[in-house]
ZAKOL-608703 format. One record per residue (C-alpha): residue number from 1; x, y, z. Coordinates in nm, 4 decimals. Layout:
// ZAKOL-608703
pos;east;north;up
NUM;X;Y;Z;
...
END
This chain:
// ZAKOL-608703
pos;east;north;up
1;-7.2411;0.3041;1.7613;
2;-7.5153;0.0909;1.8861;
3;-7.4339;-0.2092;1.7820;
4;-7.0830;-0.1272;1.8709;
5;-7.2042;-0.1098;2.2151;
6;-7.3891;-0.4378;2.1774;
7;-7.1622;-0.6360;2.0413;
8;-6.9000;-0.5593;2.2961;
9;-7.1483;-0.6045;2.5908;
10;-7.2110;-0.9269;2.4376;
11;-6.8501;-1.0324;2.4358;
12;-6.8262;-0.9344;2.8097;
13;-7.1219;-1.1166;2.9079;
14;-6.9796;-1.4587;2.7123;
15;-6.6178;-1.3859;2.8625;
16;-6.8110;-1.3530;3.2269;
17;-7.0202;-1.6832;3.1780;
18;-6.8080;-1.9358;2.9910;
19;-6.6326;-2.0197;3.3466;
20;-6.9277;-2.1279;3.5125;
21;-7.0304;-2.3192;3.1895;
22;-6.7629;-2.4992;3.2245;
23;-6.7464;-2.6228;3.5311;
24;-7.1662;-2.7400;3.4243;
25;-7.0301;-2.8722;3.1629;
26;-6.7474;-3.0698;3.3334;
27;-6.4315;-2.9760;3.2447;
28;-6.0948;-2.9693;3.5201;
29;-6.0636;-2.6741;3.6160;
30;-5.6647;-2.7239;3.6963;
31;-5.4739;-3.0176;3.5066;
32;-5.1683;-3.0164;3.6980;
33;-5.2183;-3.0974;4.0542;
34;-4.9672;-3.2238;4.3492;
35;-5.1322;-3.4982;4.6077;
36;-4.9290;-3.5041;4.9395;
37;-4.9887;-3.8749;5.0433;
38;-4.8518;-4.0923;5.3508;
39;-4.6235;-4.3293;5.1901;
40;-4.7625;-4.6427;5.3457;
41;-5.0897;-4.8758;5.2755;
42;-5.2525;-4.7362;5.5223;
43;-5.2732;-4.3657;5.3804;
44;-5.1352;-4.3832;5.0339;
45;-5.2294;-4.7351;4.8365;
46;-5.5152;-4.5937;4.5881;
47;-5.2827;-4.3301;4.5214;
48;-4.9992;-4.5541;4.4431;
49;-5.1708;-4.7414;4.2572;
50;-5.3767;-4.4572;4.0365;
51;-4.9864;-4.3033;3.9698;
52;-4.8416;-4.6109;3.8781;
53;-5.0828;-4.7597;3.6402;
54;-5.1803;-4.3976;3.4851;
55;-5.5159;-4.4051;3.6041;
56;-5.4494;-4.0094;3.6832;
57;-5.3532;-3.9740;3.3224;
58;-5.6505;-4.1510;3.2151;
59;-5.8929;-3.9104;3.4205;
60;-5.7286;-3.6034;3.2422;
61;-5.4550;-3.4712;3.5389;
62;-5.1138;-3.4675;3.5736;
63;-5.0027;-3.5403;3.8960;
64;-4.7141;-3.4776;4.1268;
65;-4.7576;-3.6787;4.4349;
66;-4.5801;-3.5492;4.6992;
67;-4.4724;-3.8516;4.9228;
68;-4.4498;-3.7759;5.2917;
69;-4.2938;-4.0074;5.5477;
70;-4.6255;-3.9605;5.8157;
71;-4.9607;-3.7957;5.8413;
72;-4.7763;-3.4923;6.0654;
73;-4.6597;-3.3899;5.7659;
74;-4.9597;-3.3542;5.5809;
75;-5.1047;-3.1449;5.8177;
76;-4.8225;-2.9253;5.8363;
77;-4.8074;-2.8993;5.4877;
78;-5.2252;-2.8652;5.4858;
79;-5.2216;-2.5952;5.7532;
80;-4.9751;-2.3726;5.5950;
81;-5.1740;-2.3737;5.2678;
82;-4.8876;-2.5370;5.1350;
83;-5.1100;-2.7986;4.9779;
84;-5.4513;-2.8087;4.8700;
85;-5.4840;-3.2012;4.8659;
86;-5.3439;-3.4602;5.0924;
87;-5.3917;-3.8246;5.2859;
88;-5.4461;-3.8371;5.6630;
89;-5.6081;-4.0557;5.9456;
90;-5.9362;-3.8933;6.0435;
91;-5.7310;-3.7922;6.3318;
92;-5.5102;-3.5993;6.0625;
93;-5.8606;-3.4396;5.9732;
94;-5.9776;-3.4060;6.3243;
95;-5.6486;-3.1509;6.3951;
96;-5.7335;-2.9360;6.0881;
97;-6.0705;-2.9063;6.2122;
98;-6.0377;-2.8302;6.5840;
99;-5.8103;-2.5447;6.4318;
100;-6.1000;-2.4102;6.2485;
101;-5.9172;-2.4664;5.8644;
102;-6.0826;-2.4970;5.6399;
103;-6.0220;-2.8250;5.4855;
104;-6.2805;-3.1393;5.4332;
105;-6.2684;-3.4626;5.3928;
106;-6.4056;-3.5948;5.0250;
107;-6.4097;-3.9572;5.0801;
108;-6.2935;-4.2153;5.2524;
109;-5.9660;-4.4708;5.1893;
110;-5.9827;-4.7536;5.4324;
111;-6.1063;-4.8835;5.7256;
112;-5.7373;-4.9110;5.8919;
113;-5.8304;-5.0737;6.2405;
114;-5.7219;-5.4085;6.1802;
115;-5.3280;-5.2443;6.1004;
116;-5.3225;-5.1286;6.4741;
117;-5.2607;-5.3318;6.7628;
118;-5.0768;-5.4575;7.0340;
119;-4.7744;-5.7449;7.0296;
120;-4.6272;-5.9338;7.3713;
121;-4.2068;-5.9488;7.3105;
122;-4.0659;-6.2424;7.2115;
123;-4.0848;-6.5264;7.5487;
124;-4.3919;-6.2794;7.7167;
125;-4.6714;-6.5401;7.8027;
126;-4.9893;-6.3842;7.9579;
127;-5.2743;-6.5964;8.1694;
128;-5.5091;-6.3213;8.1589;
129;-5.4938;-5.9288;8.0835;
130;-5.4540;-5.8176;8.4112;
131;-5.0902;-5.9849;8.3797;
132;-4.9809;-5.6333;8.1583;
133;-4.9549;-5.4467;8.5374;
134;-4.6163;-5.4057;8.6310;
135;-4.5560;-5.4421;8.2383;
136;-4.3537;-5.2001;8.0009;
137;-4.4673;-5.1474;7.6974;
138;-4.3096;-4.9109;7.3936;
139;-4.5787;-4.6752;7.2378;
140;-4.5336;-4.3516;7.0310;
141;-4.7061;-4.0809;7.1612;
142;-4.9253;-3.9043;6.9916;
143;-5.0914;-4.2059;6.8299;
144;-5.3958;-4.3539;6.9572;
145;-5.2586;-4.7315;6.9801;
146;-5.3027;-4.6182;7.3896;
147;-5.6588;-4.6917;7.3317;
148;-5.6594;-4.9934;7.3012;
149;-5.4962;-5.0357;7.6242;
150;-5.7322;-4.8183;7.7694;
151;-6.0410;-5.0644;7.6447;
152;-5.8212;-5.3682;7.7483;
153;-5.8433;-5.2654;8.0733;
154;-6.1841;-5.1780;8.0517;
155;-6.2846;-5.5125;7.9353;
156;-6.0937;-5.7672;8.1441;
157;-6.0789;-5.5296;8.4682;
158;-5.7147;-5.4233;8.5056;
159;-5.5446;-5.0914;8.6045;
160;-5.4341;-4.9451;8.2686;
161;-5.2487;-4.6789;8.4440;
162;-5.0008;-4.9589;8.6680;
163;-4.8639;-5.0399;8.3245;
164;-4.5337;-4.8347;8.2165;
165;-4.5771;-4.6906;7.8264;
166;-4.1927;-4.5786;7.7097;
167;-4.2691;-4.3336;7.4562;
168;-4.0434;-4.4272;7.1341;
169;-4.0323;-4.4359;6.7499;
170;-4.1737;-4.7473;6.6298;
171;-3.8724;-4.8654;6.4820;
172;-3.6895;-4.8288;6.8146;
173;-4.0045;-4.9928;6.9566;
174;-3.9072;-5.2655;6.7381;
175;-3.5957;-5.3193;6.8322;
176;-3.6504;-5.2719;7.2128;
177;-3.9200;-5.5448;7.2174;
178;-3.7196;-5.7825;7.0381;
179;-3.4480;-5.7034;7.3160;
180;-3.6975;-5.7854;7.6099;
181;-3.6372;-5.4104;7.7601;
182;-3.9905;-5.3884;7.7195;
183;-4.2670;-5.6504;7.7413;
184;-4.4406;-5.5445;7.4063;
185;-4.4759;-5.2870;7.1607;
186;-4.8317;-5.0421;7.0901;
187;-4.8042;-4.9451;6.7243;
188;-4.9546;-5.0209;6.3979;
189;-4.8408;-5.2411;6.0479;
190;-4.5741;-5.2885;5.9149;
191;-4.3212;-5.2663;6.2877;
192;-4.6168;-5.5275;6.4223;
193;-4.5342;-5.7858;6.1285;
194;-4.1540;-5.7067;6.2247;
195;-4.1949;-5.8264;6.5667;
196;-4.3685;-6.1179;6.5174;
197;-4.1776;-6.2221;6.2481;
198;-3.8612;-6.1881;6.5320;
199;-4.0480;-6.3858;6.8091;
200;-4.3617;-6.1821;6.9086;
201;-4.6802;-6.2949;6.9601;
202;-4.9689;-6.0853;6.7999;
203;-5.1982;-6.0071;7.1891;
204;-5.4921;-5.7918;6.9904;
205;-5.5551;-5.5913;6.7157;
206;-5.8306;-5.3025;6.6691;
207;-6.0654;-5.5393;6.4933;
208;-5.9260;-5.9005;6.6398;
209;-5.8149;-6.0482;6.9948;
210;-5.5712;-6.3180;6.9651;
211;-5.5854;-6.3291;7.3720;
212;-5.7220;-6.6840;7.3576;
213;-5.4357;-6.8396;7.1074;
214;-5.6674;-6.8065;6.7980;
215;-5.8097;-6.4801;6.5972;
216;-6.1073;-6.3844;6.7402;
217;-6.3214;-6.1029;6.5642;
218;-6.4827;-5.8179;6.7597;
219;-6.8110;-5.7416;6.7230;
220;-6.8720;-5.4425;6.4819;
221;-6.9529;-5.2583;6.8027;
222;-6.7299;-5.3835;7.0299;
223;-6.3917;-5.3101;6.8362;
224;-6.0879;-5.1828;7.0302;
225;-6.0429;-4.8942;6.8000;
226;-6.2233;-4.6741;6.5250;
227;-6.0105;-4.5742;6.2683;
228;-5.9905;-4.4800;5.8892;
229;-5.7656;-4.2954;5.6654;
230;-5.9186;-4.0174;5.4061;
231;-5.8709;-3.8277;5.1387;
232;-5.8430;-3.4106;5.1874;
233;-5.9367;-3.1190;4.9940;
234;-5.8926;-2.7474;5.0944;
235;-6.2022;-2.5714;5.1263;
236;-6.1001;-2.3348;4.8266;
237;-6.0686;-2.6289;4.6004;
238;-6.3805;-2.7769;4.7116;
239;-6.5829;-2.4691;4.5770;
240;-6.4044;-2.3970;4.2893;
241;-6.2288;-2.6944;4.1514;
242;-6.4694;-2.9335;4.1785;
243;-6.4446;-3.0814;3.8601;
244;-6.0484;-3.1070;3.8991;
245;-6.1515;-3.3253;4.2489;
246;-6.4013;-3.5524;4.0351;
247;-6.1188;-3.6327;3.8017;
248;-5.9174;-3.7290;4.1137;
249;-6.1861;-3.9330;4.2289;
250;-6.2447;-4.1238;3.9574;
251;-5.9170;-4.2270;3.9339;
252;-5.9017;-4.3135;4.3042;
253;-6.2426;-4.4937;4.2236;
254;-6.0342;-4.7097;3.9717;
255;-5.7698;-4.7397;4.1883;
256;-5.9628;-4.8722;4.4782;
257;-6.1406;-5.1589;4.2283;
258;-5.7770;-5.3025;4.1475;
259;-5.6877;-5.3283;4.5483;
260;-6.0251;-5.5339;4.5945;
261;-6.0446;-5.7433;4.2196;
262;-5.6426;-5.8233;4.1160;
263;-5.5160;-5.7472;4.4375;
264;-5.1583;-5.9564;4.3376;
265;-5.1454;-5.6387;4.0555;
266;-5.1845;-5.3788;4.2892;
267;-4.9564;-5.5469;4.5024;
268;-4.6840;-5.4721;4.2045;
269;-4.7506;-5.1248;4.2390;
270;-4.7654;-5.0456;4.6087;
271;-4.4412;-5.2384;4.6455;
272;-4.2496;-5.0166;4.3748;
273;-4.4222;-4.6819;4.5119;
274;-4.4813;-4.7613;4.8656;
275;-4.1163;-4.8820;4.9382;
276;-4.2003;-5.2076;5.1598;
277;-4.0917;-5.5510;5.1727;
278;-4.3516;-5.7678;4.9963;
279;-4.3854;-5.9347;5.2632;
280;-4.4763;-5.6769;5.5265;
281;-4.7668;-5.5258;5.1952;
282;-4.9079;-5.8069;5.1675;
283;-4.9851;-5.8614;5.5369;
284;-5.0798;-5.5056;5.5998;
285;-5.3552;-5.4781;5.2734;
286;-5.5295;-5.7837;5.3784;
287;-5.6087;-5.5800;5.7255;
288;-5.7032;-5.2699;5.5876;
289;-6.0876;-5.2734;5.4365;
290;-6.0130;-5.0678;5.1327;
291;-6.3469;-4.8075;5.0307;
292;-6.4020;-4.5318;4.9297;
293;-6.7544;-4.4853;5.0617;
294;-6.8146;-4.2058;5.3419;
295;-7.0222;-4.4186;5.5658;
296;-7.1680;-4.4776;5.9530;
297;-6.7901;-4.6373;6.0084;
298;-6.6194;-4.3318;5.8839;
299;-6.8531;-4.1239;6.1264;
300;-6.7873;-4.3890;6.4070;
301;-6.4583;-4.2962;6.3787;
302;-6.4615;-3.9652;6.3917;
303;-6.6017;-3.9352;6.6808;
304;-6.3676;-4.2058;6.8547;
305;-6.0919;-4.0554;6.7292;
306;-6.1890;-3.6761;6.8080;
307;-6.2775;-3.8132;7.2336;
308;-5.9064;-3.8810;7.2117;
309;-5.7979;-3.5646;7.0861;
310;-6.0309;-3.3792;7.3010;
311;-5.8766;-3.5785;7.5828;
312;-5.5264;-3.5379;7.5128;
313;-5.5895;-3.1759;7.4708;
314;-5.4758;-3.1796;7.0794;
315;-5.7526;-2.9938;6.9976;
316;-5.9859;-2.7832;7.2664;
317;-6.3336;-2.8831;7.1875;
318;-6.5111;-3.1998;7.0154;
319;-6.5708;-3.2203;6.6070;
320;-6.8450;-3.4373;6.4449;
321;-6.8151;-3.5380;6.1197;
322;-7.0613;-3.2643;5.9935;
323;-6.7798;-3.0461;6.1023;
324;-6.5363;-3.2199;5.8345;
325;-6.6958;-3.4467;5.5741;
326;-6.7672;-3.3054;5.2531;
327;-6.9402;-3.5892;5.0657;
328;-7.0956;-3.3981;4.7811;
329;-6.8244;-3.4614;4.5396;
330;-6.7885;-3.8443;4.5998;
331;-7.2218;-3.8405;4.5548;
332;-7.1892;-3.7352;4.2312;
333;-6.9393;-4.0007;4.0582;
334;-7.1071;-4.2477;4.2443;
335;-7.4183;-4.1875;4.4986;
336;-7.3933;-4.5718;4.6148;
337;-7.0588;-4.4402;4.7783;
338;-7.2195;-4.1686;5.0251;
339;-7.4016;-4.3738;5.2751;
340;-7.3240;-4.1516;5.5518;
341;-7.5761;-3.8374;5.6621;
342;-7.5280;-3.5502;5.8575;
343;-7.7558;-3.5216;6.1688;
344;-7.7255;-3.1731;6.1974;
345;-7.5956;-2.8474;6.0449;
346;-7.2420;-2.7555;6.0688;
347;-7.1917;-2.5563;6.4131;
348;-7.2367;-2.1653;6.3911;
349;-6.9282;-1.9393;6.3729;
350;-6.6885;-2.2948;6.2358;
351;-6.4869;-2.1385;5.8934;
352;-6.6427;-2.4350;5.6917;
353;-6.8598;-2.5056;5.3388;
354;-7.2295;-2.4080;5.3423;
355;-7.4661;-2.6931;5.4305;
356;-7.5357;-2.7831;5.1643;
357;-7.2393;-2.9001;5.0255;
358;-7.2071;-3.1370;5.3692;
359;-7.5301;-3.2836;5.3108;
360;-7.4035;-3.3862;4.9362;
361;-7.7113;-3.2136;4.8084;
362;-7.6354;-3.0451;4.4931;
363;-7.6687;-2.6283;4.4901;
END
């Protein structure tokens, strides 16, 4: 009877530990996983490109990627539980977090600055900045192209607030611009490509002035807006699928080296998946900075983006990036990639992952 006993205590113990083993040992925790990515460069190209070349395959998942038409709908789908991994803007990240949810950012996708901007209508000549009072201009509220208004004016001394913003899609942005109703269009790639290519006449974008007739970098510290897009995991995922996320990684890993190496290949892809004119890819990947790594810029950003929120009163108080980076997971495929660190703790009472886990120290 004792060994009875034994033997069957033994079995429970092995049945209790072999979990945990295997998630030491490295092995996904869930094969078959849905990605909700924004179907533009912007937001979706590593995952294009991991999907079409089988790069997913390769890293041991099947994936269903769940193509959305805008970041909203990410966080609708993110906030409902609805999805456990998804593409956003930090400011898609910045909502989950001023709600308290508990999702985190695992790494970066791009730096997507350069893809926002500001284009005069076709026939709109300006002699200075200050020449935009009395101007309309078509914007889409809820997207923080108004900043770089706001710095415009800033910068060259003009009253941003005597300038008329008509609040529109960007495709009807577009279109009005090209009419002349208004006297340029606030928006991001590809509906700035469409209006130049009609007549427009690129002003500035959030890395770039073209004021002077010529491209014109910004200063690294100096830019006209912070922005990046990132990849999101739930919280629940985050603790106990992190093997499943490493896969994912890797493949986005993969997936980011084609963009940068044989970008003409990757091109191939994003144009099947993404559903854009070649043309219109093309110019928007050579303005995004395509990475991975969870850096200083993704932080900058952050921040930038979360002053807006705060000020447009989309979320109620301020988050830092300790509040929403998880960088432990990205660490461990590749430490090079997790330049960023935390300067404090994560803030007392926030629903979020121990401290540990933000600081990418293993635990």
């Amino acid at each position: 009877m004792t060994t009875a006993i034994r033997f069957f205590a033994l079995i429970l113990l092995a049945l209790t530990i072999a979990p945990g083993l295997a998630r030491a040992q490295g092995a996904i925790e869930q094969k078959e996983i849905e990605i909700a990515a924004v179907r533009d460069p912007q937001l979706g190209s590593q995952v294009a490109i991991a999907d079409a070349f089988g790069y997913f395959k390769e890293a041991g998942l099947i994936v269903t990627v769940r193509w959305q038409q805008s970041a909203a709908d990410v966080i609708t789908l993110m906030a409902g539980g609805n999805q456990n991994l998804g593409t956003g803007g930090t400011f898609t990240q910045i909502v989950l977090g001023g709600q308290k949810l508990p999702v985190h950012s695992i790494c970066a996708l791009a730096d997507i600055a350069g893809t926002q901007g500001f284009v005069l209508s076709p026939g709109v000549k300006l002699g200075h900045p200050r020449e935009l009072e009395g101007k309309k201009l078509a914007f889409t509220q809820g997207n923080s192209q108004v900043l770089i208004l706001a710095k415009l004016a800033k910068i060259y001394g003009f009253d941003a607030s005597k300038v008329t913003l008509v609040n529109m899609q960007p495709s009807e942005g577009v279109v009005a611009a090209s009419k002349g109703d208004v006297q340029g269009l606030l928006g991001w790639q590809p509906n700035l490509f469409r209006l130049v290519k009609m007549g427009g006449t690129m002003y500035v974008t959030g890395t770039t002035s073209f004021i002077g007739g010529k491209p014109e970098p910004y200063a690294a510290t100096d830019k006209l807006q912070f922005n990046h897009s990132v990849l999101m995991a739930s919280d629940a995922w985050i603790k106990d699928k992190p093997n499943t996320l490493k896969a994912v990684l890797r493949a986005l890993v993969k997936a980011n080296d084609l963009m940068v190496k044989d970008r003409p290949k990757a091109l191939e892809a994003l144009v099947s998946q993404l559903r854009i004119d070649r043309d219109a890819i093309e110019v928007m990947t050579e303005q995004n900075k395509y990475s991975l790594a969870l850096t200083d810029d993704v932080a900058n950003s952050i921040r930038f983006q979360s002053d807006w929120a705060v000020s447009i009163n989309r979320i109620q108080g301020p988050v830092a990036p300790e509040d929403i980076l998880a960088p432990k997971l990205l660490g461990a495929i590749d430490p090079k990639l997790v330049t960023w660190r935390p300067k404090r703790e994560i803030r007392q009472g926030q629903r979020s992952l121990p401290a540990r886990i933000l600081r990418g120290r293993p635990g």
